[in-house]
C-alpha positions as CSV (number, residue, x, y, z in Angstrom):
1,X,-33.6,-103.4,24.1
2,X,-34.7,-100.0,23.9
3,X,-33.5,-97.1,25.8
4,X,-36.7,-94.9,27.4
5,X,-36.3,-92.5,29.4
6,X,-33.7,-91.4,32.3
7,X,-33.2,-89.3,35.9
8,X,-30.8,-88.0,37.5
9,X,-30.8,-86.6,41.1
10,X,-27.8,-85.2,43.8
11,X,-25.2,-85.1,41.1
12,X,-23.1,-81.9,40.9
13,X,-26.0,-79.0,39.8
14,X,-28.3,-81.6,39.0
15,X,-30.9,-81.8,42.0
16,X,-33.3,-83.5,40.6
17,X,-33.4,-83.7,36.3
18,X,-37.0,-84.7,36.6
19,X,-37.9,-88.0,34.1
20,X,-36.1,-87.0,30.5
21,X,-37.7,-88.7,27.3
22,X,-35.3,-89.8,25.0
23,X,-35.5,-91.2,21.3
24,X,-33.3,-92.6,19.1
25,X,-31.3,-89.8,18.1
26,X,-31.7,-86.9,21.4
27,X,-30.2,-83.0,21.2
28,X,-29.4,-81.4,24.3
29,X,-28.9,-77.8,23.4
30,X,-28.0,-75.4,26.7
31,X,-26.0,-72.8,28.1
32,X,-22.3,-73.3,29.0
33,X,-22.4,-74.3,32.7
34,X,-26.0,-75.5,33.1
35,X,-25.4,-78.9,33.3
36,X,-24.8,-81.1,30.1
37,X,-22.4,-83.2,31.1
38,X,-23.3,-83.9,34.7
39,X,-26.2,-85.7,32.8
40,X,-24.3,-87.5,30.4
41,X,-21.6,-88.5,33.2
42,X,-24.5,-89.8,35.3
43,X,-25.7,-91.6,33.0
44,X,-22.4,-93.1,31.9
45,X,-21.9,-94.6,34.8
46,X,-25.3,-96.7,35.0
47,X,-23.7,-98.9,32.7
48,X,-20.3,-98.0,31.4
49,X,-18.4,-100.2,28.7
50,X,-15.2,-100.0,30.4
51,X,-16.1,-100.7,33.5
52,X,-15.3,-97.0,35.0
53,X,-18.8,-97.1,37.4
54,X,-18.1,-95.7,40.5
55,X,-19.7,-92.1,41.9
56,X,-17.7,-90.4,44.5
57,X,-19.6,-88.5,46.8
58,X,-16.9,-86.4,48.2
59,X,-16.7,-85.0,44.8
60,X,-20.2,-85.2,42.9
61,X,-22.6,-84.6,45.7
62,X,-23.6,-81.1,45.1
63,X,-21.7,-78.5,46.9
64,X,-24.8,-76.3,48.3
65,X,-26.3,-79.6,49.6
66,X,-23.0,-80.2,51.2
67,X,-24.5,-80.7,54.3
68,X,-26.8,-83.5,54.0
69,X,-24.0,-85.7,52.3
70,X,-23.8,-87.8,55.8
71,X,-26.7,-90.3,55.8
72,X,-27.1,-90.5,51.8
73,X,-23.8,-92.4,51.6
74,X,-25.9,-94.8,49.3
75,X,-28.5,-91.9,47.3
76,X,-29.8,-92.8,44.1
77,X,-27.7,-90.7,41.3
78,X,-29.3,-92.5,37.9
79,X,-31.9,-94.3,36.9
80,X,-32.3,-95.6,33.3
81,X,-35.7,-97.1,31.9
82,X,-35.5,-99.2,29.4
83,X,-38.5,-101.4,27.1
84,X,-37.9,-105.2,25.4
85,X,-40.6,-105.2,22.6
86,X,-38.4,-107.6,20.2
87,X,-40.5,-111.3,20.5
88,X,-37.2,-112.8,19.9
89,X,-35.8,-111.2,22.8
90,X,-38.4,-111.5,25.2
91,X,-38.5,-115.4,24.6
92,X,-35.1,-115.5,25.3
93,X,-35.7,-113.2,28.5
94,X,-37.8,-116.5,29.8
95,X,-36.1,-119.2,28.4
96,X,-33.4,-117.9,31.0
97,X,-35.6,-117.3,33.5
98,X,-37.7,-120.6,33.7
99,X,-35.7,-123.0,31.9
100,X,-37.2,-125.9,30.7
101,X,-37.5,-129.0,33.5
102,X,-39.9,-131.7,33.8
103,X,-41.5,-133.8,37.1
104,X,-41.2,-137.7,36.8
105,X,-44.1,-139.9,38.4
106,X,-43.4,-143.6,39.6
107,X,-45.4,-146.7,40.8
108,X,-44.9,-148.5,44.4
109,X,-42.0,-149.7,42.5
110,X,-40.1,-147.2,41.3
111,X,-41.1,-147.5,37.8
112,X,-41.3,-143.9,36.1
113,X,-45.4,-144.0,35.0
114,X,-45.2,-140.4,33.6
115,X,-43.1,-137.2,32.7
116,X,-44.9,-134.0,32.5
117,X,-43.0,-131.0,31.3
118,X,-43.5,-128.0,34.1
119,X,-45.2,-125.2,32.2
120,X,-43.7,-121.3,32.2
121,X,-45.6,-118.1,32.1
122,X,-46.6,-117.0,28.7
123,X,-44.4,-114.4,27.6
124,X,-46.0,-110.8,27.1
125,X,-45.5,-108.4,23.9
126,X,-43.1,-105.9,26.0
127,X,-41.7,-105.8,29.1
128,X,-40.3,-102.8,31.1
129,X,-37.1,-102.8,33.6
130,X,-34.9,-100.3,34.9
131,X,-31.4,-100.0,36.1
132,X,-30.5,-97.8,38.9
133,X,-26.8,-96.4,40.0
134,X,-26.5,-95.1,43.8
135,X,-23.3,-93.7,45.8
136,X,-21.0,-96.6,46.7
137,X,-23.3,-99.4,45.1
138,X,-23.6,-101.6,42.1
139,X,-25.7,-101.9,39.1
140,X,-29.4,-102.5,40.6
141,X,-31.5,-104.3,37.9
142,X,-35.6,-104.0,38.3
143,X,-38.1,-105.4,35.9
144,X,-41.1,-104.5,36.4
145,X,-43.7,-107.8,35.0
146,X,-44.8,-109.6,37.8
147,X,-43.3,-112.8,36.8
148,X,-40.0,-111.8,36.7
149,X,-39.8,-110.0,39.8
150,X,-37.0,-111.3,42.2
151,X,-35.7,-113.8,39.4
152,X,-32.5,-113.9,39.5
153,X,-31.6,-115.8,36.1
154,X,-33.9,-112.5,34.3
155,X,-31.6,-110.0,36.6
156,X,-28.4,-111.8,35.6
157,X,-30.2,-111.7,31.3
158,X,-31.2,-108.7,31.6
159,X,-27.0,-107.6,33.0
160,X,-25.2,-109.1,30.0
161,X,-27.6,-107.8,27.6
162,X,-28.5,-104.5,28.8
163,X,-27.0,-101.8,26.5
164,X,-23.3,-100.3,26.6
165,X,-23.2,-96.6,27.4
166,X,-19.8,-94.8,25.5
167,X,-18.8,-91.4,26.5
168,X,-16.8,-89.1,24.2
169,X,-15.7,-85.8,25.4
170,X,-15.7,-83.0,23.7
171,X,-12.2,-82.6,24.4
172,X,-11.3,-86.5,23.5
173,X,-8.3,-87.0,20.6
174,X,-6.9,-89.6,19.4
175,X,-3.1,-89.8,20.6
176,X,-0.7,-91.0,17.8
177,X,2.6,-91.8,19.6
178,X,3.2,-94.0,22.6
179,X,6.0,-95.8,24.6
180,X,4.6,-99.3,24.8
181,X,6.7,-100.1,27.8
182,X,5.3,-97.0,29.4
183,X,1.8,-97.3,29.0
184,X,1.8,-101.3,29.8
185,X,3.7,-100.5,33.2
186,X,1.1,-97.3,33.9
187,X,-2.0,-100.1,32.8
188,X,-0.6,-102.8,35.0
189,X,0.4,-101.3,38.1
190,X,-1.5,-98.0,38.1
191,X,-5.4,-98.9,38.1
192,X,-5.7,-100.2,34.3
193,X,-7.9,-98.6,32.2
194,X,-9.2,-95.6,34.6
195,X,-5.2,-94.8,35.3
196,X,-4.9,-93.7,31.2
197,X,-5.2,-90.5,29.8
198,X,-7.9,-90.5,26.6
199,X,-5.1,-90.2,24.1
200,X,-3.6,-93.5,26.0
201,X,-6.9,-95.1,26.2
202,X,-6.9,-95.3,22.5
203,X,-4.0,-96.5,21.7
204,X,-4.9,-99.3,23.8
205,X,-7.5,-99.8,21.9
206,X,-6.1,-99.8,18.9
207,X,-4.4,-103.2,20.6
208,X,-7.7,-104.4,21.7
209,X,-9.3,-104.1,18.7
210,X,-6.8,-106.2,16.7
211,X,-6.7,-108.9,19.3
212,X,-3.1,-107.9,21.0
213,X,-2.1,-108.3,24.0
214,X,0.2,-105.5,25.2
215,X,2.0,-107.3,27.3
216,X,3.3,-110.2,24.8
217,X,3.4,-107.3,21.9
218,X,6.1,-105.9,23.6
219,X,7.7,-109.5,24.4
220,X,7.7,-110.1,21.0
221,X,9.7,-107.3,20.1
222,X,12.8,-109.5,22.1
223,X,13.7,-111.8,19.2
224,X,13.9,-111.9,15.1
225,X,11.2,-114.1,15.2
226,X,8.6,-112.1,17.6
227,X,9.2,-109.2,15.6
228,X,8.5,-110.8,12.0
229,X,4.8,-111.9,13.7
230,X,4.6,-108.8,15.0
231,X,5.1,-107.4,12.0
232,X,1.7,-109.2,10.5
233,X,0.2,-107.8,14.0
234,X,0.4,-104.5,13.3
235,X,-0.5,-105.2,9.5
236,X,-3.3,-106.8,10.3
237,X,-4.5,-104.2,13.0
238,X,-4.3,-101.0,10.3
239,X,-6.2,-103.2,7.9
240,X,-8.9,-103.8,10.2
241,X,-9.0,-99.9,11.5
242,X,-9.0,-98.9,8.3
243,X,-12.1,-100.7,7.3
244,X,-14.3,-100.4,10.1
245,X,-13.4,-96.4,10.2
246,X,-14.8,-96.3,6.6
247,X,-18.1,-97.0,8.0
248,X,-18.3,-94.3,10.1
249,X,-16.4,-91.9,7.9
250,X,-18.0,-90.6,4.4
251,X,-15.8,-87.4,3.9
252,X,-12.4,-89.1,2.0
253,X,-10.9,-92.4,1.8
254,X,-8.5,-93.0,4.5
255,X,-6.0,-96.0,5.7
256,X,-4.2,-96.2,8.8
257,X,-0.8,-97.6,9.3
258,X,0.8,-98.5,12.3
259,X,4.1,-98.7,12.6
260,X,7.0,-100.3,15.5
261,X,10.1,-98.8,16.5
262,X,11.1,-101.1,18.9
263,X,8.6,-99.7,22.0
264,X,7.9,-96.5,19.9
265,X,4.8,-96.9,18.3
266,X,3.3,-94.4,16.0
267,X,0.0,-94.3,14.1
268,X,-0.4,-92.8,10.3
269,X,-3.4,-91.6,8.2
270,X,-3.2,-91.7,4.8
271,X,-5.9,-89.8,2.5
272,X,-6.5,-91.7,-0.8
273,X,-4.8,-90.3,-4.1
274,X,-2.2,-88.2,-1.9
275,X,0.2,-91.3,-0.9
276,X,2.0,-90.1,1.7
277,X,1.3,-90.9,5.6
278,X,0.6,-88.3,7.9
279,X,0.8,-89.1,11.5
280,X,-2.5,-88.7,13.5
281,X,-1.3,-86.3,15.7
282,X,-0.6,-84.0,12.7
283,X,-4.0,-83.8,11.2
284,X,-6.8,-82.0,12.0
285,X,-8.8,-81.8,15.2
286,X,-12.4,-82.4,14.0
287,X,-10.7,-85.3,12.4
288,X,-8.8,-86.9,15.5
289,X,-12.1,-86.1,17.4
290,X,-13.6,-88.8,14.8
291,X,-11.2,-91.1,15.0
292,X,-11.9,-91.4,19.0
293,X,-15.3,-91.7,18.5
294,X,-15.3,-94.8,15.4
295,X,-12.3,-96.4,17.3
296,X,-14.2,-95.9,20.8
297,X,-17.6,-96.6,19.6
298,X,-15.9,-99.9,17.5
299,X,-14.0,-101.1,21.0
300,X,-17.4,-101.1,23.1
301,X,-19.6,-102.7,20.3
302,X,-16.6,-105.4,19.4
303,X,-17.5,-104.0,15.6
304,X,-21.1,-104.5,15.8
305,X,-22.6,-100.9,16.0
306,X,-25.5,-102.4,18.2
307,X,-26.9,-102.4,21.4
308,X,-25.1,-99.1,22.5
309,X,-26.3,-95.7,24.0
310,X,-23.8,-93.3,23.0
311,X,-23.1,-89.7,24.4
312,X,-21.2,-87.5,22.6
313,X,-20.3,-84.1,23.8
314,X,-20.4,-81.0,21.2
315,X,-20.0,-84.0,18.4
316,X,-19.1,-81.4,14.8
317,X,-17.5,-78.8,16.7
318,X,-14.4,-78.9,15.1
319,X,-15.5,-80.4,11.8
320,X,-16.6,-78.0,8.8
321,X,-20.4,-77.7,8.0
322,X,-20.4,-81.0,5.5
323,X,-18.5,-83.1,8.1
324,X,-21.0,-82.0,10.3
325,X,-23.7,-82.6,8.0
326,X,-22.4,-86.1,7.4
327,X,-21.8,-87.0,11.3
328,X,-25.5,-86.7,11.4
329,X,-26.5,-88.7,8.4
330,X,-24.2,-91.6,10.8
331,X,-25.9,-91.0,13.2
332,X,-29.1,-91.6,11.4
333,X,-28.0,-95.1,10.4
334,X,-26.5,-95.8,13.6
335,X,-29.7,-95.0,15.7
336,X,-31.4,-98.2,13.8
337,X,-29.6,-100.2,16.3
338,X,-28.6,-97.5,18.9
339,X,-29.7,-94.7,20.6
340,X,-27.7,-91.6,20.3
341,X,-28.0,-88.3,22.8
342,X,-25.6,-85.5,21.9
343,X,-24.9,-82.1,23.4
344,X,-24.2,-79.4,21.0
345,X,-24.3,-75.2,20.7
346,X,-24.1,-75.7,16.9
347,X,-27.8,-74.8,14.9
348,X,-26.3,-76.7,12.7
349,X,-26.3,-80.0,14.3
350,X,-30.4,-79.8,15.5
351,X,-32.2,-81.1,12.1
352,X,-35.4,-78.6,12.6
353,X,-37.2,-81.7,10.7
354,X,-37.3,-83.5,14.5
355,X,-38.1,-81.3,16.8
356,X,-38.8,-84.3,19.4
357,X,-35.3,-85.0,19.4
358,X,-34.7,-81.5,21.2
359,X,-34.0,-81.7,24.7
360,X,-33.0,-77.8,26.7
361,X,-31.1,-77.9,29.8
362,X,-31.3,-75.0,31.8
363,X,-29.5,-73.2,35.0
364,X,-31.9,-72.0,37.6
365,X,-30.9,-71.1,40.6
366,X,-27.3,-72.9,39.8
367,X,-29.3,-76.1,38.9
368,X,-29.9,-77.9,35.9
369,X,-33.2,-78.4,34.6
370,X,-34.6,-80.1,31.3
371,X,-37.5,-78.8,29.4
372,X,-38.6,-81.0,26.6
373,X,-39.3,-79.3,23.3
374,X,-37.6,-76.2,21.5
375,X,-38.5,-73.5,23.9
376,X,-36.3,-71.8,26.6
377,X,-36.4,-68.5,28.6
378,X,-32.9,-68.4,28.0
379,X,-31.1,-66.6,25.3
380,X,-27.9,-69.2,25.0
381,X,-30.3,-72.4,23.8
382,X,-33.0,-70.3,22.1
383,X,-30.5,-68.5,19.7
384,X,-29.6,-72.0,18.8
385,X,-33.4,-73.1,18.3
386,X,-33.7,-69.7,15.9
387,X,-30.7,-69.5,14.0
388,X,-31.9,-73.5,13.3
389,X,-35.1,-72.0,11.9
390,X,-33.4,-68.7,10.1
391,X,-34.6,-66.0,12.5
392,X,-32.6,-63.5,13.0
393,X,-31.9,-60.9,15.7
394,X,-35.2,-58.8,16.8
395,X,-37.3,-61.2,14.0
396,X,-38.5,-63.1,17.4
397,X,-40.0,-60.0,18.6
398,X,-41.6,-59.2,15.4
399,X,-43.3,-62.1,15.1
400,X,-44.4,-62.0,18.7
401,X,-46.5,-58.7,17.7
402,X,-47.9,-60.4,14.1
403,X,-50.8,-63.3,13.0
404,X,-47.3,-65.4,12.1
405,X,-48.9,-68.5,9.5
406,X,-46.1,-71.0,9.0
407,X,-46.1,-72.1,5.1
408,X,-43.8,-74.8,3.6
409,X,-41.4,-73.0,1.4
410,X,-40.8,-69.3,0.9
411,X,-42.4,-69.8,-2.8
412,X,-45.9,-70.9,-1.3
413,X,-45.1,-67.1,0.3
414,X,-44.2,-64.9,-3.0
415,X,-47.2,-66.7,-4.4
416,X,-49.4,-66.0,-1.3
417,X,-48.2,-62.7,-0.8
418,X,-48.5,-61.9,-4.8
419,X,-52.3,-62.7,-5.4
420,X,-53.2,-61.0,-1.6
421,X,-51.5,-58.0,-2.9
422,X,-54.0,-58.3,-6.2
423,X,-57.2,-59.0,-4.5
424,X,-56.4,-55.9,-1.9
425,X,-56.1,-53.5,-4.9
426,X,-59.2,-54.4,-6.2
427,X,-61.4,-54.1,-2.6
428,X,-61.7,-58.2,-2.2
429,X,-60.3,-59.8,0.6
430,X,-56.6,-60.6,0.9
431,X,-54.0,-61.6,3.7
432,X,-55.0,-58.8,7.2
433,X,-52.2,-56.7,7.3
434,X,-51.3,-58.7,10.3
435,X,-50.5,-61.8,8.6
436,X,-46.5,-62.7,8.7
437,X,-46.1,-65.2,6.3
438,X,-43.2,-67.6,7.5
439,X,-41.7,-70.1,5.3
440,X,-40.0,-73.8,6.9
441,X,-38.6,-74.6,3.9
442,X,-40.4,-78.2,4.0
443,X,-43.7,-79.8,5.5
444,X,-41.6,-81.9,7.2
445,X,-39.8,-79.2,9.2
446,X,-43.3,-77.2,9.9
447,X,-43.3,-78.6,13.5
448,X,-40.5,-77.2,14.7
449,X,-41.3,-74.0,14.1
450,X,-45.3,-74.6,15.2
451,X,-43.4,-75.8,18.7
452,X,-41.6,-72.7,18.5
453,X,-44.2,-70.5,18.2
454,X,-46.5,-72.2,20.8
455,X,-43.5,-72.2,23.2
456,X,-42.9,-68.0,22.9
457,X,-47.0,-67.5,22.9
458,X,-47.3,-66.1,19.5
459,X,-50.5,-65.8,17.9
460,X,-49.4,-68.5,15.0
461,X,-50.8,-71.1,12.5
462,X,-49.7,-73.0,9.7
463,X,-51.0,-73.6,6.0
464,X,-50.2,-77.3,5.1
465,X,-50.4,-78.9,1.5
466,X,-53.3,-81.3,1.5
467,X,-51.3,-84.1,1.1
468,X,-49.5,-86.8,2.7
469,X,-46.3,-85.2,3.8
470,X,-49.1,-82.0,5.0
471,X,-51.0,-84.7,6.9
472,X,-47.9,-86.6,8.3
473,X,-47.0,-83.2,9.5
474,X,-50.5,-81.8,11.2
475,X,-50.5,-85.2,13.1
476,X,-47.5,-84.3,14.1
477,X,-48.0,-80.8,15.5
478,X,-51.0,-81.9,17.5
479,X,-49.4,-84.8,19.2
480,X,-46.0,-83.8,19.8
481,X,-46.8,-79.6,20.6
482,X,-50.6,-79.2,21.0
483,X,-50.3,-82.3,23.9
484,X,-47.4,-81.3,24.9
485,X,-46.5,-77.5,25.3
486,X,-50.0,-75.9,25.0
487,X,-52.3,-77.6,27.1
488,X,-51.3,-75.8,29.9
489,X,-51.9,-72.7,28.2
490,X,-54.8,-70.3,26.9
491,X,-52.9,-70.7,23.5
492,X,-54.4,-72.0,20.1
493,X,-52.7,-72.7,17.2
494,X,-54.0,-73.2,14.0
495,X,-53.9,-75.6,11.2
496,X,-55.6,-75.2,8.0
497,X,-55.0,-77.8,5.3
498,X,-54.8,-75.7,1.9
499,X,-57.9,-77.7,0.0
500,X,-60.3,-77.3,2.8
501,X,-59.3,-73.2,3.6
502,X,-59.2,-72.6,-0.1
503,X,-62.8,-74.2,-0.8
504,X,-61.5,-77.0,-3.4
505,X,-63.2,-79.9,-5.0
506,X,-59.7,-81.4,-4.8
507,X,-58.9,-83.5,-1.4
508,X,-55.4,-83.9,-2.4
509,X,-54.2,-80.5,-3.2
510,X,-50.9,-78.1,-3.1
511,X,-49.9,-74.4,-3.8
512,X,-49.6,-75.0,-7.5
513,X,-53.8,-76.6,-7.4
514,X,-54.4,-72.6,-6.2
515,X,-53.8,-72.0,-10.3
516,X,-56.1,-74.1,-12.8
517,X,-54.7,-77.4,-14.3
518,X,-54.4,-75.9,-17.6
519,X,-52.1,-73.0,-16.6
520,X,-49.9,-75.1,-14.7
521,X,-49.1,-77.4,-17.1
522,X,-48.5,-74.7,-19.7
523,X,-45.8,-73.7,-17.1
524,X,-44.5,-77.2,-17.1
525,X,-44.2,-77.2,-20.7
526,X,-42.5,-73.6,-21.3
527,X,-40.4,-75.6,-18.7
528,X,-39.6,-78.5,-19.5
529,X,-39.5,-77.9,-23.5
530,X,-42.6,-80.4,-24.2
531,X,-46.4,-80.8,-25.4
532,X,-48.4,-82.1,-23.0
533,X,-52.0,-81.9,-22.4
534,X,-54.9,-82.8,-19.8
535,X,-55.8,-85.8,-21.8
536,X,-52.0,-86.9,-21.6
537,X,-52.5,-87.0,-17.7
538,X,-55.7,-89.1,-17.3
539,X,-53.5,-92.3,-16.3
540,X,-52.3,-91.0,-13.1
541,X,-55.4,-91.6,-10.1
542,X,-54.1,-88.2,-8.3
543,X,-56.2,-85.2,-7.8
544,X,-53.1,-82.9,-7.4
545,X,-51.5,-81.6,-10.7
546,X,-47.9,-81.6,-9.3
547,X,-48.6,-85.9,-8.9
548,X,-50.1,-86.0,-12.2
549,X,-47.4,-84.2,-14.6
550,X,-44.5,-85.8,-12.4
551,X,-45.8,-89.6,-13.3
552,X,-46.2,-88.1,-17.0
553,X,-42.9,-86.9,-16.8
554,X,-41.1,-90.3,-15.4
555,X,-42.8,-92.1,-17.8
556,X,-42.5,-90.2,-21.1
557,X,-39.4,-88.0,-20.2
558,X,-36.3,-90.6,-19.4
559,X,-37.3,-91.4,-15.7
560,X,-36.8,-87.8,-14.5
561,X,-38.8,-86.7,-11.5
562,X,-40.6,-83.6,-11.7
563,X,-38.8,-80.4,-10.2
564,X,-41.4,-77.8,-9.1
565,X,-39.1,-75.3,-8.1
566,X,-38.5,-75.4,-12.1
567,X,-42.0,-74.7,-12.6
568,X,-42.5,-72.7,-10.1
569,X,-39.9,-70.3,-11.0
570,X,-41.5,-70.2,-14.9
571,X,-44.8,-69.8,-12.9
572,X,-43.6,-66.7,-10.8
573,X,-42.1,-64.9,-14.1
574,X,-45.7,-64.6,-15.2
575,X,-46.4,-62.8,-12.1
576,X,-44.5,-59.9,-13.5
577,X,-47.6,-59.2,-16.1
578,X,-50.3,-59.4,-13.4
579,X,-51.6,-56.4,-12.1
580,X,-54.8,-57.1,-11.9
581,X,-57.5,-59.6,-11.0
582,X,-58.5,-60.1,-15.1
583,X,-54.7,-61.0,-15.5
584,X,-55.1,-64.1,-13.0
585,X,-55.8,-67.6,-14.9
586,X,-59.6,-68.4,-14.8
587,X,-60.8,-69.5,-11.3
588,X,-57.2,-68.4,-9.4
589,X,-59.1,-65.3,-7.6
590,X,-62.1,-67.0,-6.3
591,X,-59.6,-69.8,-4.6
592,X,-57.5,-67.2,-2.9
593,X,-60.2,-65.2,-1.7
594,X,-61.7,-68.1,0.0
595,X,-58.1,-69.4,1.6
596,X,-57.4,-65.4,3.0
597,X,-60.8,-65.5,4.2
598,X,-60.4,-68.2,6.2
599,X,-56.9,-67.6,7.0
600,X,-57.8,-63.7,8.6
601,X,-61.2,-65.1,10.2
602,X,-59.5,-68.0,12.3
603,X,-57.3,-65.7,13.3
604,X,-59.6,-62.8,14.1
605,X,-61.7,-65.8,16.6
């Protein structure tokens, strides 16, 4: 089941969220205070794992609405959209909801004649439902195909297997040390889970995920022989945390051990190669911040990692840049079978190769509200958006004043800026003056900083490689910022694929096609130490030389893949010598021309 879209409205700031996108893996990047966790805790309680559901409108309703709490004792606070699109699932949807039953014909005498099996609607290739949460009321279930509406046996489906929604705080560690006779008396007789504090909560599931119940734990800890299968209790359960942890876990090796001191029990962490326990309390807090959210995210799913929609609040905070780095590469395997939404201030936890994925919450007027896209009028979310893409203080305002044309990598913009700089000496046409050449380090990450750009109304393009990461990305720029950001708006923004604005006979063509095939691969060979020549390359169908040397090069050169920065720093060493157009390789001039003509003149429209 997959996990749409969502609203909130009369919760704490949030008036009214307005419908918020989501996809598999969802930044929210705001200011402190504008409303990120009113969302998430709205939307927690639409379907909570542990059963913790109820709003309170003495103490969520927002405060400068206060008045109009009497009559909305039963306002919508959440709705959550959701789409089946698995076959397998949607069959199963139906089989619930018309099981299978058949109608018996008989004679004057009772004699069954026939037995027809009652047909069922055909199933359709998606269906769409949503699941609502008001003040004082319970989970409301609506699916929206005609067939299903009002069945009660698809409501009650559609219940069980809607998915689980965890919450970690930012501020949730893992606790280390607990009175078992304390915390089963404060479970039992104080309001069970909801009566725990989140250090308590996972100890108890620590319990819960090795099958033990407290209760006859701590009975067992009464004779010789309760203690001895307690013993493989507790065995067992840091054997099983220990495992399922490594899968969410890639920095070091670690085992947990608990351990019993008649009620006192105490949980260790033991890094590989150092051999010596270190209880949990004791190590660091990015670490313990983990440990909640495996354990946590293990408890809900019952060890599954499916059919969850995790929110994580500030998730990396307290881990260092490569923890960080690998809490999202988790994420990306987890989001297979889940969908992840995560609030963060860090630039280093928004991958600026999905800018979909960025959602900004902003306070107006006290009240939160969601913009999708990268671009905010607010400084707090936008210094995260531009640190992400490596602007730096006043570079935003610079930019706003230039022809800003997005390129893949900052060698596409020596070699750009090198041969302009040529042409211009010699009276032909290179870059306008205007032209800020801004490298994204990738094609793939070229649409964040195109949605960028739209977003602040700069006078922007981008030159894309005419291949099929440039294509993947202009396709991508037009449906997700052109649609999206800019149709409301006198704004154009451009995209020029590199073989058509350069004027080549190539279709397929990158930076390096700029240059003639036999320069480049005398480049390759100072490079690489080799011999090759054009004839060598013939057996590769690919227009662009870059395709062509590295299928040469995997196949006549122990696997190894080409690495163009290699070349291309070999190739930018001849630069050095070139002063003027008769030092450029045969052809090179005439290309470039043509590209910064048609670079200034869509610009200059």
């Amino acid at each position: 089941m997959r996990f749409d879209s969502f609203q909130v409205t009369n919760y704490r700031n949030v008036i009214d969220s307005g419908p918020i996108n989501v996809t598999n893996i969802t930044g929210i990047v705001g200011q402190n205070e504008a409303g990120k966790s009113n969302l998430f805790e709205a939307l927690y309680r639409v379907n909570p794992y542990d059963g913790n559901a109820d709003y309170n409108i003495d103490e969520d309703w927002p405060v400068d609405k206060w008045g109009e709490r009497s009559g909305n004792e039963t306002a919508l606070v959440c709705v959550a959209n959701f789409a089946i699109t698995c076959a397998e699932e949607i069959s199963d949807l139906y089989d619930a909801a018309f099981p299978e039953s058949t109608t018996e014909t008989t004679d004057q005498e009772g004699e069954v004649t026939a037995i027809r099996a009652e047909s069922r609607p055909t199933p359709p290739d998606e269906v769409y439902l949503s699941a609502s949460r008001f003040y004082g009321g319970e989970l409301l279930v609506n699916i929206e195909n005609d067939d299903l509406q009002g069945n009660l046996e698809a409501q009650e489906w559609v219940v069980e297997h809607l998915p689980k929604f965890v919450y970690i705080h930012d501020f949730e560690m893992t606790g280390s040390s607990v009175e078992l006779d304390q915390l089963a008396a404060k479970f039992n007789n104080q309001g069970g889970w909801d009566a725990l504090d989140s250090s308590e909560q996972t100890i108890k599931i620590v319990l819960d995920l090795a099958n033990i119940n407290l209760d006859d734990f701590l009975q067992k800890g009464n004779t010789a022989e309760g203690r001895t299968t307690r013993t493989f209790d507790k065995k067992a359960a840091s054997s099983y945390l220990s495992s399922q942890f490594k899968k969410l876990w890639s920095q070091k090796e670690v085992r947990f051990d608990i351990e019993i001191d008649g009620t006192t029990l105490n949980i260790f962490a033991e890094d590989e190669g150092i051999n010596m326990p270190v209880r949990l309390n004791n190590r660091s807090t990015g670490f313990r911040w983990h440990v909640a959210f495996a354990w946590k995210f293990t408890h809900a799913s019952q060890g599954e990692y499916k059919n969850c929609v995790l929110l994580l609040e500030e998730p990396g905070i307290h881990l260092h840049y490569s923890g960080q780095k690998d809490l999202l590469d988790v994420f990306e395997q987890l989001c297979e079978s889940n969908t992840i939404l995560y609030s963060t201030h860090l630039a280093s936890m928004v991958d600026p190769g999905f800018p979909e994925r960025v959602r900004i919450v902003e306070s107006n007027d006290h009240h939160a509200t969601v913009t999708h896209g990268i671009v905010s009028k607010q400084q707090a979310p936008m210094a995260v958006i531009e640190t992400c893409l490596g602007l730096t203080s006043g570079m935003g305002g610079l930019l706003g004043n230039r022809w800003t044309l997005i390129v893949e990598g900052g060698t596409d913009a020596l070699i750009l800026q090198k041969l302009s700089t040529i042409l211009s000496r010699e009276g032909q046409e290179g870059l306008s003056d205007r032209v800020h050449l801004w490298p994204a380090k990738s094609a793939s990450k070229t649409p964040m900083y195109a949605g960028l750009a739209i977003g602040q109304g700069w006078d922007a393009g981008v030159l894309l490689d005419s291949d099929e990461e440039g294509i993947t990305a202009s396709k991508k720029i037009h449906e997700l910022y052109v649609k999206n950001i800019a149709k409301d708006s006198d704004l154009e923004f451009r995209v020029l694929m590199l073989a058509e604005a350069a004027g080549l006979t190539k279709k397929e063509a990158a930076i390096e096609d700029l240059f003639p095939d036999e320069f480049y691969m005398d480049c390759v060979n100072e490079a690489y130490k080799v011999n090759m020549s054009l004839s060598d390359l013939e057996q590769d169908n690919s227009e662009m030389i870059t395709h062509k040397v590295d299928h040469w090069l995997q196949n006549n050169f122990g696997g190894q893949k080409l690495d163009k920065d290699k070349v291309l720093r070999v190739l930018l060493t001849r630069f050095d010598g070139w002063e003027s157009i008769a030092n450029l390789p045969e052809g090179t001039a005439e290309n470039a021309e043509r590209l910064f003509s048609n670079i200034n003149s869509v610009f200059a429209k």
